[in-house]
N, C-alpha and C positions, 0 to 999 in steps of 0.2 A: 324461930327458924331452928331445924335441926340439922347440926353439923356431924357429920359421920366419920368418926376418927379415921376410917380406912382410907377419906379423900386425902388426907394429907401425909400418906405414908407410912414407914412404918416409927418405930417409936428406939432406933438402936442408939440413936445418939443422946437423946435424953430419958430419965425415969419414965414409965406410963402415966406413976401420980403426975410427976410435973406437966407431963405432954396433956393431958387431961386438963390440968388447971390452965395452961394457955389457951386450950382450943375454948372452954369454958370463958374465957376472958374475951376472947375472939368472938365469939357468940354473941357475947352482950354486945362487944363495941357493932357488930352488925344491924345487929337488930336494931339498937338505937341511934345508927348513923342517921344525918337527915337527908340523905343521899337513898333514893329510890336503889335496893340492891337484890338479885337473884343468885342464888347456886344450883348448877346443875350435880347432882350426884351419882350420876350412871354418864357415861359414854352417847346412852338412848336418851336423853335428855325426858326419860319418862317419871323421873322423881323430881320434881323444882321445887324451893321454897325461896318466900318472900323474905326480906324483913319487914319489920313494921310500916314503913317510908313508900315501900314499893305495894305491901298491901293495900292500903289509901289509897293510890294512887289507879287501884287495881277495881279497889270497891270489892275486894276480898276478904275473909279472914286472916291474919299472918299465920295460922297455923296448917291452912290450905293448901294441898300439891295443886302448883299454878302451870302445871304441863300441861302445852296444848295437845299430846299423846300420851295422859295418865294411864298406867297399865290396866285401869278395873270397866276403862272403856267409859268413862262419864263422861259427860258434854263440856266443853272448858267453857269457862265464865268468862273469856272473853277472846277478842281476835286482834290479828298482825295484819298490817294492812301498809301498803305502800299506793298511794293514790288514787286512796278508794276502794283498790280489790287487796281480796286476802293474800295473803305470801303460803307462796305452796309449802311444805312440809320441813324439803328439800335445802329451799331457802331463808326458813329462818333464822335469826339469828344466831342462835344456841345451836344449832343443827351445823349450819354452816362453817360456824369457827371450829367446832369439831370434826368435820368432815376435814375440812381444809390445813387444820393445824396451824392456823394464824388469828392471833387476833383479828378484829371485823368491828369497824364502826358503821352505823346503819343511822340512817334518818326514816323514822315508821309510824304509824299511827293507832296507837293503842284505843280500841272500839269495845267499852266495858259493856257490861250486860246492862244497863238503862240505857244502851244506845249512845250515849255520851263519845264525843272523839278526846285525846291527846295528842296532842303533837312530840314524840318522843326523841332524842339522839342517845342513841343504845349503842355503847362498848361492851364489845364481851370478848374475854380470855380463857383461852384451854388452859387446863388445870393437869398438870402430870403427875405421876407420881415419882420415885427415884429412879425407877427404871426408865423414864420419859414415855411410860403409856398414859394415853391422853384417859383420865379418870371423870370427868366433868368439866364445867367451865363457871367463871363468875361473870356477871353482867351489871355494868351501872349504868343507870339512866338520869337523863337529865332532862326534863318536862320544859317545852319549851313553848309548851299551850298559849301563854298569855304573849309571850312576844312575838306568835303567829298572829295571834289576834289583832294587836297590836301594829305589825305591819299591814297586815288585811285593812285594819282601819287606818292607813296612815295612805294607803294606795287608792281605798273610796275617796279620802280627801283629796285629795292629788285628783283624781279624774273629774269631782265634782267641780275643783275650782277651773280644771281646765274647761268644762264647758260654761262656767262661770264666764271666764275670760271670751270664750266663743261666743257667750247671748253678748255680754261687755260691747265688742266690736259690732256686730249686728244691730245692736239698738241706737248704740252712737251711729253709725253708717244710714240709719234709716233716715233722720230728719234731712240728712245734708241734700240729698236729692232735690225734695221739693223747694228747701229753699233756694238752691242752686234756682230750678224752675222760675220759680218765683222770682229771684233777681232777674232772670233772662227777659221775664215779660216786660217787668218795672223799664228795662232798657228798651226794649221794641216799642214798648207803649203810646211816646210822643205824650204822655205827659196825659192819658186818657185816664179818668179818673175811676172810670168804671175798672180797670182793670189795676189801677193801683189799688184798692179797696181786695179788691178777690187775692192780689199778691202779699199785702200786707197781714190780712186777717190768715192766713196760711204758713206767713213766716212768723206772725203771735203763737199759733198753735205748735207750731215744730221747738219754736225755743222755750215753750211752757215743758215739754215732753225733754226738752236736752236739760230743763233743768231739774227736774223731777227725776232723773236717772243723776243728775248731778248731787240732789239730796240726798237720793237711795244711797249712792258709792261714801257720802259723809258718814251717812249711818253707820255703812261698812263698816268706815274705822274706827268710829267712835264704840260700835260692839265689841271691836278687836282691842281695844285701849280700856273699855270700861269706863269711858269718858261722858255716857251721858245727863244732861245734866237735868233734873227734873225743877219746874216753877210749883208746886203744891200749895194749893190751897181747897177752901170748903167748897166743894161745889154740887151739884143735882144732877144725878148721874142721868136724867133723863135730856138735860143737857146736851149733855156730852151724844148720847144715843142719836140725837136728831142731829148734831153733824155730821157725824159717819153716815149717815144715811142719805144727808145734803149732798155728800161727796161721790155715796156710790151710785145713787139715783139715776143720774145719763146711764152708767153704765149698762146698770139692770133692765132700762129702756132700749137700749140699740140692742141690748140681747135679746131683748121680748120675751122676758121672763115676770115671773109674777112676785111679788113683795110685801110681806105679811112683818107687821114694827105689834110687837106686843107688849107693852112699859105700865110700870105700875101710874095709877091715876093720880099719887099723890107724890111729893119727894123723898127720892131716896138721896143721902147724903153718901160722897165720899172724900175724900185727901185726898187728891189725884192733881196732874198739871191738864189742864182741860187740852190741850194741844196733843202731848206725845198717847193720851189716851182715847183720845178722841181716832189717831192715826192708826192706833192699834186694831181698834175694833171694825175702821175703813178697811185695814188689810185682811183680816176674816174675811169681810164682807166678800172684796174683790177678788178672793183665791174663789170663796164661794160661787161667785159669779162663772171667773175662770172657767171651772170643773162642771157646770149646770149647762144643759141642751136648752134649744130655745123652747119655752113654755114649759120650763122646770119654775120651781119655787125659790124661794129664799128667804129664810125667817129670822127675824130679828127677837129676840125676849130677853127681858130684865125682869129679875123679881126678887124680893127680900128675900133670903134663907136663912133663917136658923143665925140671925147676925152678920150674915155675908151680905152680898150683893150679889147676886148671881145673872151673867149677861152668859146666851148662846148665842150662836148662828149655824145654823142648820141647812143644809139645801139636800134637793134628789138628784145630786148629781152623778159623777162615774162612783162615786165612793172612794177609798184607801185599801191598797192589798196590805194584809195583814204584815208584807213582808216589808214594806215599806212604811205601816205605820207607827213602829217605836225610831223613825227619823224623822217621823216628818217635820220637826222643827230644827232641824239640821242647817247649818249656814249652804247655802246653792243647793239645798236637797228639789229637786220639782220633781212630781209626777209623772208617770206619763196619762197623756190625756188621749185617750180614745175616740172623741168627740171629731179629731181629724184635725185641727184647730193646732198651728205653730205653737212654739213654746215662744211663749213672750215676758218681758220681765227678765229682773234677775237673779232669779230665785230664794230670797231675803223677805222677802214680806215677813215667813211664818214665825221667821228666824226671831226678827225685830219685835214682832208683838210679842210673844214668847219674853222677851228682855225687858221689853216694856211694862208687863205686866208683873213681874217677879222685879224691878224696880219699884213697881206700887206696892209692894208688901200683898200681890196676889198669886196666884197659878192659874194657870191653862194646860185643859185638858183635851186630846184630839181621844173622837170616837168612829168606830166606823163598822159596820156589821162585813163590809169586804166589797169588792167591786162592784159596781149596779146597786149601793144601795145609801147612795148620797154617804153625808158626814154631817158631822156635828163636834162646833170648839166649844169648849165651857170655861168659861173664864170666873173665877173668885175673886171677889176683893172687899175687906175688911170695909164694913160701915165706918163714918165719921157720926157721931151723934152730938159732938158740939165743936 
């Protein structure tokens, strides 16, 4: 950064050597402040230099005139922006505190030349000289990037668990109905046995389902604690395969969809609790199902890799928007499903396996070419060999 002895007046109260060696000392501490800092050195704010802090910041070089009206007429490397659009000339900040003759604190959004945003809170002060002609102004910034971010994401939590909380009631609310029903008959009945049979088998099905949301909400907090607890032992992963498949099977049926299990012919070993792994690869199954039209597919494969064990589940269903697929294993994250089809569940499945899986000393990985073109989970997990 170059400091121009004439911004700071003139030199009658001290030697030139001395005034020289403080502005020179004043230099360095600038430049190497870690404090993002600019000075304007004209009135036109068509001379700016960075320090090093605010070059970075800028994705500039610090020896760069960073004026968005440089006098040689070159394009500025980057733009002022308050929600989105540019800030006119007029009003930005260096402009306006000189115009105005007051300091000016500004919340703006520095838009570098890779397109890249900042979230800025920019101070800047006019600069006088002895006569109190406004000579320039200095500017600090303070990057407040990461704790936009940071709120941004503190506020998607907040809304996902609030629909969290919205499937939550819905799902509990659904079973009470029929069994309400159902007791009503039990009482009309006179004791008919044909209709105790139809009330009975109706109030098994709803308390199977309130308890199955009852496990799910366990899960919840045992994710939320870090509290789950794995049974491991040696087992044959094609095991495990044919009960998740035991489990998803009605389902893939009242869909009327088609169901392709591809496992290797011989055993493959791994370390795993045969239950919470078993659940994991059901939950795949079932988003799969979810997300699939009737007479889509859905594929099951396990196969050795390279030392792994490698299990997908693939289906043609809506697919994943790019935009939603670095969350989709987000606690309450759902899709939206295009199929027309409520949101059911409580958005946890993808969560859980995901936990489950990275408890087995595995990963899971979502794929998805973009809407309309199904997905695909890959899940890894370390062979057991004795």
């Amino acid at each position: 950064m170059a400091i121009s002895f004439e911004l700071f007046g003139s030199a009658s109260d001290v030697g030139a050597d001395e005034l020289r060696n403080r502005l020179r000392r004043l230099e360095a501490l600038i430049d190497h402040a870690p404090v993002p800092i600019a000075i304007a050195h004209d009135p036109a704010c068509r001379m700016i230099s960075a320090n090093e802090a605010l070059a970075g910041l800028l994705g500039v070089s610090a020896e760069d005139n960073i004026s968005l009206t440089p006098p040689d007429g070159q394009a500025p490397k980057y733009r002022i922006q308050r929600d989105g659009t540019d800030v006119p000339v007029r009003e930005l900040p260096m402009q306006y505190a000189i115009a105005h003759r007051k300091p000016v604190r500004n919340n703006i959004e520095i838009v570098r030349a890779d397109g890249t945003v900042r979230y800025i809170q920019n101070d800047v002060e006019p600069l006088y000289d002895s006569d109190g002609t406004v000579v320039g102004c200095v500017s600090v910034c303070v990057d407040n990037t990461e704790q936009r971010r940071a709120e941004r994401l503190l506020r998607e939590a907040d809304r996902r668990k609030d629909e969290f909380l919205a499937s939550l009631s819905h799902e509990l609310r659904n079973p009470l109905v029929p069994l309400r029903n159902a007791l009503d008959e039990l009482r009309r009945s006179g004791g008919d046995p044909l209709v105790a049979g139809r009330a009975y088998a109706v109030m098994e099905r709803q308390l199977f389902h309130l308890g199955r949301l009852t496990d799910d909400l366990l899960d919840v907090s045992r994710i939320t604690r870090n509290t789950i607890d794995l049974r491991r032992e040696r087992i044959d992963i094609r095991v495990v395969l044919h009960s998740a498949v035991e489990t998803t099977q009605p389902l893939i049926a009242v869909a009327g969809q088609i169901l392709t299990v591809d496992m290797p012919r011989e055993s493959v070993w791994v370390h795993a609790d045969f239950t919470r792994l078993a659940q994991a690869i059901s939950n795949l199954m079932n988003n799969a199902v979810k997300y699939t039209p009737r007479g889509g597919r859905v594929t099951l494969r396990a196969a050795d890799d390279d030392g792994d064990v490698m299990i997908s589940v693939s289906d043609t269903g809506v697919g994943i928007a790019p935009s939603v697929l670095p969350h989709i294993f987000d606690m309450f994250m759902q899709g939206e499903n295009p199929l027309g089809q409520p949101r059911d569940g409580l958005g946890i499945g993808l969560t859980l396996a995901r936990r489950l899986i990275e408890l087995h000393d595995g990963r899971i990985q979502a794929m998805s070419d973009g809407p309309g073109t199904g997905a695909t989970f890959v899940i890894r997990l370390p062979r057991s060999d004795r």
